[in-house]
FINU-589956 format. One line per field, with one value per residue (C-alpha): residue in one letter; x, y, z; residue number from 1. Coordinates in steps of 0.2 Angstrom, whole numbers, always signed. Last residue first. Example, Ala and Ser with C-alpha at 12.3 -4.5 7.8 and 13.67 -1.06 7.14 Angstrom:
<loses>
rest S/A
xx +68/+62
yy -5/-22
zz +36/+39
nr 2/1
</loses>
This chain:
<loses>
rest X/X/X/X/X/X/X/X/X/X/X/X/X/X/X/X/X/X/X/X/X/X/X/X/X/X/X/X/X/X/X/X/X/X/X/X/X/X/X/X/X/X/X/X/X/X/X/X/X/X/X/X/X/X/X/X/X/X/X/X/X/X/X/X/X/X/X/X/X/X/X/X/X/X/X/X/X/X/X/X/X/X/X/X/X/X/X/X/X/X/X/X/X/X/X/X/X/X/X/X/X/X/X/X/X/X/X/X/X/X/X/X/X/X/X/X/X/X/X/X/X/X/X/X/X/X/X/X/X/X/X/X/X/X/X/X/X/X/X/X/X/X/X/X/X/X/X/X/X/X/X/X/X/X/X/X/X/X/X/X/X/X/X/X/X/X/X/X/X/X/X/X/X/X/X/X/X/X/X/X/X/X/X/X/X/X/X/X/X/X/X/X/X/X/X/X/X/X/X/X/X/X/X/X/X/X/X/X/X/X/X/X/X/X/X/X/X/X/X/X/X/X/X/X/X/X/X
xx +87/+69/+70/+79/+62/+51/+61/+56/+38/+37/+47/+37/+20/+25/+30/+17/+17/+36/+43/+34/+40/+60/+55/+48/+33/+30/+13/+16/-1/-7/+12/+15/+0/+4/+21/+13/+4/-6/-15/-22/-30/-38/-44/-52/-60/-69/-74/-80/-91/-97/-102/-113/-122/-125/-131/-144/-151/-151/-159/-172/-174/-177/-188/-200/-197/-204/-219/-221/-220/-208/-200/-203/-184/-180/-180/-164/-154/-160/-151/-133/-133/-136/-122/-108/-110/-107/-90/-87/-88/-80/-66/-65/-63/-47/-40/-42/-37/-22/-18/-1/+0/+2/+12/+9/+25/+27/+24/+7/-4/+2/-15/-19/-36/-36/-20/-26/-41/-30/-18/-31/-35/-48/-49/-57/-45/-32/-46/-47/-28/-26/-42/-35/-18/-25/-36/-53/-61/-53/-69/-83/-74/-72/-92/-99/-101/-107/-125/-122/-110/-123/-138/-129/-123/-143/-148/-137/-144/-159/-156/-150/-148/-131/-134/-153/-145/-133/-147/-160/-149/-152/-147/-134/-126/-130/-121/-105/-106/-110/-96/-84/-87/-86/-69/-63/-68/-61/-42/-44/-48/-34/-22/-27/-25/-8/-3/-2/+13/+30/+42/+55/+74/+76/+85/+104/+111/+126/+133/+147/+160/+163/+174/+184/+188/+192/+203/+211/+212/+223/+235/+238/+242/+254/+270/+264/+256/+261/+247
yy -42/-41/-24/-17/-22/-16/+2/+1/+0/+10/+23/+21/+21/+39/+45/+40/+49/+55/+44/+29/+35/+35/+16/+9/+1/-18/-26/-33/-23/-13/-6/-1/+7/+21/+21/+27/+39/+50/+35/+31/+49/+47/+29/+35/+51/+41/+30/+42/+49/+34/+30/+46/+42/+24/+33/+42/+26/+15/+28/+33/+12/+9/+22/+14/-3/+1/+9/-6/-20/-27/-41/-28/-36/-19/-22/-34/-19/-8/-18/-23/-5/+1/-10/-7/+12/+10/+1/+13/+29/+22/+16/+33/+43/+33/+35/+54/+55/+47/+28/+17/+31/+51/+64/+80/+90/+77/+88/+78/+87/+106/+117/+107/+105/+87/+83/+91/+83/+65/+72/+71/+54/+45/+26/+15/+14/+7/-6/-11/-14/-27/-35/-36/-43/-56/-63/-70/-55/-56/-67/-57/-42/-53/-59/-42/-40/-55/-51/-37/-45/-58/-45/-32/-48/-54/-37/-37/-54/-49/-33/-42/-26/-17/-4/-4/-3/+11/+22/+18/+25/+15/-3/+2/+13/+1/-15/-3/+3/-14/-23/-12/-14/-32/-28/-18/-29/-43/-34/-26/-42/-50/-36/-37/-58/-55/-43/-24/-12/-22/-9/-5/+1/-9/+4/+2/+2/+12/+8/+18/+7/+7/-9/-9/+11/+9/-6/+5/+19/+8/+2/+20/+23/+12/+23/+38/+48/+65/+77
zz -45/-38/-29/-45/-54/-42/-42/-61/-59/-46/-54/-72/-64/-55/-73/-86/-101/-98/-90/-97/-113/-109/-102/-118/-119/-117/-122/-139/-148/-133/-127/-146/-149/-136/-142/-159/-151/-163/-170/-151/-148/-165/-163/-145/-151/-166/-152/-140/-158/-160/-143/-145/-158/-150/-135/-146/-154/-139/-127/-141/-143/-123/-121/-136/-129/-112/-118/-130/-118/-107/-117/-132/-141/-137/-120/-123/-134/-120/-106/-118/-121/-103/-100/-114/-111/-92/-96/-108/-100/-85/-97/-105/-90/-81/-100/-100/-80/-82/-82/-75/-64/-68/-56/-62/-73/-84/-98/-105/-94/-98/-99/-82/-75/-83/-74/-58/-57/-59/-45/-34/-37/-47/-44/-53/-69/-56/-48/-66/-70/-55/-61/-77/-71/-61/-75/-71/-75/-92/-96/-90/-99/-116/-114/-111/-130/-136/-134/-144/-155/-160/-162/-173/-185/-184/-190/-201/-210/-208/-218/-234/-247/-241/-252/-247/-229/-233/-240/-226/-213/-195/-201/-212/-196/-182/-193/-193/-175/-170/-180/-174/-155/-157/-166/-153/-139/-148/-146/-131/-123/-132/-127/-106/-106/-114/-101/-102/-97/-96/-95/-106/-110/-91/-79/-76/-57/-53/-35/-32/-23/-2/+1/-13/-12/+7/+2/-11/+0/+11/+1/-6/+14/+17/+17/+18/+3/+2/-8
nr 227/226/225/224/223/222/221/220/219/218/217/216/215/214/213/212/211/210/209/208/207/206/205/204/203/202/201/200/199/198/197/196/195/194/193/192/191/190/189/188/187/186/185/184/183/182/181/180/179/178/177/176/175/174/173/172/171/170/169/168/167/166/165/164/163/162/161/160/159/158/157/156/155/154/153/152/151/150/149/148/147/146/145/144/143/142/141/140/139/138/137/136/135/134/133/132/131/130/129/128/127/126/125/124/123/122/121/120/119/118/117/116/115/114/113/112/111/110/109/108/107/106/105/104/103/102/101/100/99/98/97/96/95/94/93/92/91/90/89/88/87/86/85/84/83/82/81/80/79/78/77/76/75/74/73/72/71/70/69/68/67/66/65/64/63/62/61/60/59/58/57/56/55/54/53/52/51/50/49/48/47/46/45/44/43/42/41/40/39/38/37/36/35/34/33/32/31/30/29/28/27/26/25/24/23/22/21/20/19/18/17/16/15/14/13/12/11/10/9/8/7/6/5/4/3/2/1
</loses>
């Protein structure tokens, strides 16, 4: 190709004027706030203590190990009524309440996901939760309250009858809470990542692709908004 006289001063002024924009993506995304962790954190441990204090209460072997009842009794009490505190409490938390009307909305996509064979692909379009997580805390949320309510009719408030219900319902839901939360620490110590975002709260971005891609663009397109 000729170039006139000129002309390689011009395609370097058009090459100024129109460059190739190349923007680099943060290595990580911000995933849970400081408020979220903490509440995750005692929640845990209340939750803990109540599965641990449930079972030497409930077996007669493990409570004669243990040998001073009243005083696990009293531990299982405490930490019941405790329980809802951290959620009252993270209420008042912008991010949380951001974070919860996520979890309280099932799309399409989320019937889908648990339809699909391949989930964790990338393939269907997942948010800051999926499906399994979305579950989970519903599960929770309602086990929490029907807990706290039976553990208060158990004190016989309302009578015998009423007590009776409320301590088959107590017993067998905590049967089953064990087993979510057996499900949950599993699920959790096969995702290292996972753990990461809950314990400093920043994920990185390659993981938020993959796990949770349609979070990670709007996460990420927000961030090249702001710059």
């Amino acid at each position: 190709m000729t170039l006139t006289p000129g002309s390689a001063n011009r395609m370097d002024v058009a090459m100024t004027q129109s460059p190739e924009i190349v923007v680099d993506e943060p290595s990580t995304l911000h995933r849970f706030s400081r408020a979220e962790r903490w509440t995750h954190r005692i929640l845990s441990i209340l939750m803990g203590l109540l599965l641990l204090t449930a079972a030497f209460l409930f077996f007669p072997e493990l409570s004669s190990i243990a040998g001073n009842r009243l005083l696990l009794r009293n531990v299982h009490v405490i930490a019941g009524f405790a329980l809802p505190v951290p959620l009252i409490v993270a209420a008042f938390f912008v991010a949380f309440r951001r974070d919860a009307d996520r979890l309280n909305r099932f799309t399409k996509d989320d019937w889908t996901w648990l339809r699909s064979r391949d989930r964790r692909s990338g393939r269907i379009p997942v948010g800051k939760f999926n499906a399994g997580q979305k579950l989970n805390a519903a599960f929770t949320l309602g086990a929490i309250i029907l807990m706290f309510l039976t553990g208060i009719i158990m004190y016989g408030w309302l009578g015998d009858t009423w007590r009776t219900g409320a301590t088959f319902v107590h017993d067998w839901l905590s049967l089953i809470i064990a087993i979510m939360v057996g499900g949950h620490m599993w699920m959790a110590y096969s995702d290292s990542i996972a753990r990461l975002g809950m314990r400093t709260g920043s994920v990185p971005t390659s993981w938020a692709r993959r796990e949770h891609g349609q979070w990670a663009d709007e996460e990420t397109s927000r961030d090249v908004t702001e710059r």
